[in-house]
C-alpha positions as CSV (number, residue, x, y, z in Angstrom):
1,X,108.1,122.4,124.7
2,X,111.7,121.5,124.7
3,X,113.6,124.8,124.7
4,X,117.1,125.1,123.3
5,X,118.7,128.2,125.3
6,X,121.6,130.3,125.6
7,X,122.3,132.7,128.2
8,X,120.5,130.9,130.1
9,X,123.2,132.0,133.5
10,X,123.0,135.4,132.7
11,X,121.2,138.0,134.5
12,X,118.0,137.4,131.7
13,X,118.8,134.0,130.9
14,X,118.2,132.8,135.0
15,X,114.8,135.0,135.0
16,X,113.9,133.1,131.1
17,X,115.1,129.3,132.7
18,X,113.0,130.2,135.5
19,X,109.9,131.0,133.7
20,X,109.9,128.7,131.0
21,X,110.5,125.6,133.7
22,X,107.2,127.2,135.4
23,X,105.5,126.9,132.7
24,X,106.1,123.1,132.1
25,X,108.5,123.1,129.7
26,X,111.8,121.0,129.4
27,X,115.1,123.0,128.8
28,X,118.6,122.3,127.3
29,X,121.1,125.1,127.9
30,X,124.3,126.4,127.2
31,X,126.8,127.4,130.2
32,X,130.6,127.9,130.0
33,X,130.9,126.5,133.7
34,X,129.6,123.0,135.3
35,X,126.0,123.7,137.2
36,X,124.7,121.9,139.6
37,X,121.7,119.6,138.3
38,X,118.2,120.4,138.0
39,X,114.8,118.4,137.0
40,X,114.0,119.1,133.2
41,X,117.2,121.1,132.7
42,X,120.2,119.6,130.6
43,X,123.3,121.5,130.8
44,X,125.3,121.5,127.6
45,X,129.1,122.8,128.5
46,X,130.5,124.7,125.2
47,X,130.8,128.4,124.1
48,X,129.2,130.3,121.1
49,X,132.4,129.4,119.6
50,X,132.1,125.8,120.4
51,X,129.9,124.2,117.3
52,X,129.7,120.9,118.3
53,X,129.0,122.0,121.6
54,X,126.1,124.1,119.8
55,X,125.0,121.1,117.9
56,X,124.8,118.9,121.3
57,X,122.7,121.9,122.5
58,X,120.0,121.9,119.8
59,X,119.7,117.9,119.4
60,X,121.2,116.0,121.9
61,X,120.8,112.8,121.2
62,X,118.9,112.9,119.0
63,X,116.1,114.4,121.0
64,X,115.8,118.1,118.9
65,X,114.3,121.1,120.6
66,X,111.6,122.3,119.6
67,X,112.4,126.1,119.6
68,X,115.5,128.1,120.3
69,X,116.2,130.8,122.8
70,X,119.2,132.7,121.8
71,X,119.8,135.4,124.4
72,X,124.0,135.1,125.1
73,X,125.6,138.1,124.0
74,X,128.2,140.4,124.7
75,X,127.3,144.0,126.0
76,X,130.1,146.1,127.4
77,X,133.9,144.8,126.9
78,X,137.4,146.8,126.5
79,X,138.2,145.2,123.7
80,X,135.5,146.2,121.2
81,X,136.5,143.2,118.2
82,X,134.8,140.9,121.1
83,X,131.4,142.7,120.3
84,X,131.5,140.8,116.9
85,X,132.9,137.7,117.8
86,X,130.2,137.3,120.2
87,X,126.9,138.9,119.2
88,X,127.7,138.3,115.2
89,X,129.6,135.1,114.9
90,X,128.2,133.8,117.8
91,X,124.6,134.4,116.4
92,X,125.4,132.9,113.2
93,X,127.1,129.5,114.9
94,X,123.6,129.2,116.7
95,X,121.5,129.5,113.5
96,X,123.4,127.2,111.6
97,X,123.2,124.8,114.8
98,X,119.1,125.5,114.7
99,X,119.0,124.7,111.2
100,X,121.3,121.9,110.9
101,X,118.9,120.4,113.3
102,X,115.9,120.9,112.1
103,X,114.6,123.5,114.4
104,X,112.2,126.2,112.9
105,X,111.6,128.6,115.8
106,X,114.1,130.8,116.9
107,X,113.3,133.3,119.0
108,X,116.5,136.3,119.5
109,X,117.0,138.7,122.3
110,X,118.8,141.8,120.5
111,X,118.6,145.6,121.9
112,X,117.4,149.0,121.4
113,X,120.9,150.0,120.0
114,X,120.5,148.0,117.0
115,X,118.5,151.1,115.7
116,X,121.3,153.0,115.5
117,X,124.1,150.9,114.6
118,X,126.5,154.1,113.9
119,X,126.2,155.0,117.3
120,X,128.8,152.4,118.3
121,X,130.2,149.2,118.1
122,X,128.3,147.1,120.5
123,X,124.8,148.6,118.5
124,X,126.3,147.9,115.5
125,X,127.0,144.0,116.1
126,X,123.7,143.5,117.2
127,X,122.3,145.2,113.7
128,X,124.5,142.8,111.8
129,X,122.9,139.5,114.1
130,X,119.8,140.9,113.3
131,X,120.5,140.8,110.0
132,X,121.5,137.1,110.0
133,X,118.7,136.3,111.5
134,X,116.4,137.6,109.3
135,X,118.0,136.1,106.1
136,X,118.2,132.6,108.3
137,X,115.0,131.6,106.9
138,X,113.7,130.4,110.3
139,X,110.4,131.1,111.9
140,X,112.3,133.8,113.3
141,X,110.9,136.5,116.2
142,X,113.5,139.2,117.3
143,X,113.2,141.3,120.7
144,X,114.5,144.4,121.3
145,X,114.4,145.3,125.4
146,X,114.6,148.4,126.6
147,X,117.0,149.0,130.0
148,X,116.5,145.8,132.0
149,X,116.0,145.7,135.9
150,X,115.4,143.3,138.6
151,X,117.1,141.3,141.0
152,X,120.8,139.9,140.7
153,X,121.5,142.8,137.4
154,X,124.7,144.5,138.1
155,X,123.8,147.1,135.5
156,X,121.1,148.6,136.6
157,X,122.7,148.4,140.7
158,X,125.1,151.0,139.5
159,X,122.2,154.0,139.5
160,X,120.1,152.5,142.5
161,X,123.7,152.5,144.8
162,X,124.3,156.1,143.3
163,X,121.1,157.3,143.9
164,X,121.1,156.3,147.6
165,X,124.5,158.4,147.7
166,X,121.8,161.2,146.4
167,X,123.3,161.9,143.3
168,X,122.7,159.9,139.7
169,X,124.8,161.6,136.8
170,X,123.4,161.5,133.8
171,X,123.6,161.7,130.3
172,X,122.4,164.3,128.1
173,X,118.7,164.8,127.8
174,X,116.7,162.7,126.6
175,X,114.3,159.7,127.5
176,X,114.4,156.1,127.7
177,X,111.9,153.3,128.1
178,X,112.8,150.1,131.0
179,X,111.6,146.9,130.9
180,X,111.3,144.1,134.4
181,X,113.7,140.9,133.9
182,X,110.4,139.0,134.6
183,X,108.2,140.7,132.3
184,X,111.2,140.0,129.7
185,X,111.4,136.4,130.4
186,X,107.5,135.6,130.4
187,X,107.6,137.7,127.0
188,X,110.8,135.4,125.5
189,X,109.0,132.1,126.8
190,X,105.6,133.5,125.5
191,X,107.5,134.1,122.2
192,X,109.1,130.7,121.6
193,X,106.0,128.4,121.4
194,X,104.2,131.0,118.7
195,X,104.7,130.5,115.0
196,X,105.0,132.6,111.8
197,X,105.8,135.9,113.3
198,X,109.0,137.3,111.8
199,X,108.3,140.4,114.0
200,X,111.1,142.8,115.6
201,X,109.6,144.1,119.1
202,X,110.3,146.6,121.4
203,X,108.5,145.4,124.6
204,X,108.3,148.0,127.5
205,X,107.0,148.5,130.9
206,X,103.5,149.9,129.4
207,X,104.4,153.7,130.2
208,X,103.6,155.9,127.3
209,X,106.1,157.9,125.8
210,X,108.8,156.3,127.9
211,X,110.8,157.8,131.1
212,X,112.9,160.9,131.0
213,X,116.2,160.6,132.3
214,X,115.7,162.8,135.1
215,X,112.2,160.9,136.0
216,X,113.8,157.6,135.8
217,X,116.3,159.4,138.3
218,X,113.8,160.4,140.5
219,X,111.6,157.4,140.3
220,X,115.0,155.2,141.6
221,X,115.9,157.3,144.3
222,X,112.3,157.2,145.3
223,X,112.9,153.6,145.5
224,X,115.9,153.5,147.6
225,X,114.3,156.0,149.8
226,X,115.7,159.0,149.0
227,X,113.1,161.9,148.9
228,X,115.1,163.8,146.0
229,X,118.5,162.9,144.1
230,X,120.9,165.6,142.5
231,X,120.6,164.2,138.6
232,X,122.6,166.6,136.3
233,X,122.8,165.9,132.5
234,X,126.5,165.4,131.6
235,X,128.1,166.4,128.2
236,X,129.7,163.9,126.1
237,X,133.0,165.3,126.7
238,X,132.5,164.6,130.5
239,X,130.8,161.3,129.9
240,X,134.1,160.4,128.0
241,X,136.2,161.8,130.5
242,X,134.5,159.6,133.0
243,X,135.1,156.4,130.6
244,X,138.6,156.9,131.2
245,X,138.3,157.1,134.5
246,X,136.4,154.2,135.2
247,X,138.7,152.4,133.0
248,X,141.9,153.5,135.1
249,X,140.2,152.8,138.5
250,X,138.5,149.6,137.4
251,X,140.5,148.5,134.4
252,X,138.9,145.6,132.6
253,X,136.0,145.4,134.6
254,X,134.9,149.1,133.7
255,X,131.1,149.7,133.1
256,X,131.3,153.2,131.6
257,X,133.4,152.6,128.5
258,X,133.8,155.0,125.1
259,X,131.6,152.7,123.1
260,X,128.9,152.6,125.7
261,X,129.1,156.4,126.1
262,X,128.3,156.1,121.9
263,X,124.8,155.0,122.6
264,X,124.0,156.6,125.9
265,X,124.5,160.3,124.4
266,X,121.6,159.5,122.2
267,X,118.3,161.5,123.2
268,X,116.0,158.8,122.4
269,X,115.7,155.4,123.4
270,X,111.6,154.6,124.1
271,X,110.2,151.8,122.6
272,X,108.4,152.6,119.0
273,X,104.3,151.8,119.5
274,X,104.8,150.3,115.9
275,X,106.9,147.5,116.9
276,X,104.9,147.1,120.2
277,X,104.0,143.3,121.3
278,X,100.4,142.7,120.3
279,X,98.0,142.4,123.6
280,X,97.1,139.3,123.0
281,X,100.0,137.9,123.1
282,X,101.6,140.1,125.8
283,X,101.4,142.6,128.5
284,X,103.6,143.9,130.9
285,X,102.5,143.3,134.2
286,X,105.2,145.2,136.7
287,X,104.7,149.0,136.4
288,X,107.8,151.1,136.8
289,X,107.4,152.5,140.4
290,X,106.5,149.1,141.6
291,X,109.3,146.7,139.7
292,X,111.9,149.9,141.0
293,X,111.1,149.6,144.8
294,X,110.5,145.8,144.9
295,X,114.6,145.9,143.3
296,X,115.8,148.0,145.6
297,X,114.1,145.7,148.5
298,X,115.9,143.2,146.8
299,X,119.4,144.4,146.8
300,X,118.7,145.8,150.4
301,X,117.5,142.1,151.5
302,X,120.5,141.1,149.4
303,X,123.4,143.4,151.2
304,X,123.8,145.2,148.3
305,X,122.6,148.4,149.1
């Protein structure tokens, strides 16, 4: 296939690039910044924002793609307007870019907090993309991951360097479901060369019923090496309080802010079994435990840890 992406320098966009190139495919991809060439990838410079850039990205030269990845998006910010400039106009530039080119398959990375799009901003942007996509008319497919882990995320690091301080705060009960970045990406490539499924999944790592917060907890600071982590379950007030502190230590570059608090205080974010990937199209194959300890190698190997 010739994939159309975005994202593709992000923390899931590398792991997608990387799986759809070894799988023999050709890829054209959007990135902000010059890259350094590569065999079967052509860099298209240009934003979400950028429509001719967009345009180039979808048929260059004549030569259209064949399907379109879009994973770019916005997920934490302190100025919350961004969320829909991003992840709602953004989404719509790329469709009209898909379509204008002929493209049928469109394949969109979204999130768990679409399901609750009163929970906050970022949640709710990603509802209304959703939404765009749906009415687009494409040969649409739209993913919703779970937490996402593996090497190079900076999201995820922020629990595996507390728990190897021996304490992960957390935030009020409840239970989530993770996903591996490689799992993800083989999933997303998987994805684009299929037809007529105007599906919304919720892919996961296979564990039933998801991970509590405190086993998730546990489970990481099992992987950094720590026998037992102090986890307590933090009150929205405090969770809040700690969003302005993060935001006064680290200022723009905060990753606790008020709207992410929004979504983390809800009690349930497992995948649904109803809008599970069929088997024969998918299974995970990195379990929990495993994918946790071979990260935590990795940032060790890394100097991050």
């Amino acid at each position: 296939m010739k994939i159309a992406m975005t994202g593709a320098t992000g923390f899931v966009g590398q792991a997608t690039l990387e799986a759809a190139l070894g799988a023999g495919h050709s890829v054209r991809a959007l990135t902000r910044r010059e890259q350094a060439p590569r065999e079967h990838i052509q860099w298209v410079k240009g934003t979400l924002s950028d429509q001719a850039a967009l345009d180039e990205l979808c048929e260059g030269a004549g030569d259209t793609a064949n399907t379109v990845i879009h994973i770019a998006g916005l997920t934490n910010t302190p100025d919350p307007p961004q969320f829909n400039s991003a992840n709602v106009e953004g989404t719509a530039n790329v469709i009209a870019a898909t379509k204008a080119a002929g493209i049928k398959r469109f394949v969109y990375v979204s999130s768990l907090a679409a399901r609750e799009p009163d929970l906050s901003i970022y949640g709710a942007s990603k509802a209304k993309a959703e939404a765009l996509v749906e009415k687009s008319r494409l040969d649409w497919t739209i993913v919703r991951p779970p937490a996402v882990y593996g090497p190079r995320d900076t999201e995820m690091f922020e629990v595996f360097r507390s728990a190897k301080l021996g304490v992960v705060p957390l935030p009020p009960g409840g239970a989530t479901s993770i996903i591996h970045v490689d799992d993800l990406s083989r999933l997303l490539v998987e994805l684009a060369g299929l037809r007529r499924m105007k599906k919304i999944y919720e892919p996961d790592d296979g564990r039933e019923g998801g991970w509590s917060h405190k086993e998730l907890a546990q489970a990481i600071g099992r992987a950094v090496g720590k026998r037992r982590v102090f986890a307590p379950s933090l009150k929205r007030p405090v969770l809040n309080a700690a969003a302005s502190a993060d935001r006064l230590i680290r200022g723009d570059a905060a990753k606790l802010t008020p709207d992410r608090v929004g979504y983390m205080s809800h009690p349930n974010w497992v995948s649904r079994w109803d809008r599970r990937v069929p088997h024969e199209v998918w299974q995970p194959e990195i379990d929990g435990e495993g994918g946790l300890k071979a990260t935590a190698e990795w940032y060790r190997e890394e100097g991050w840890l």
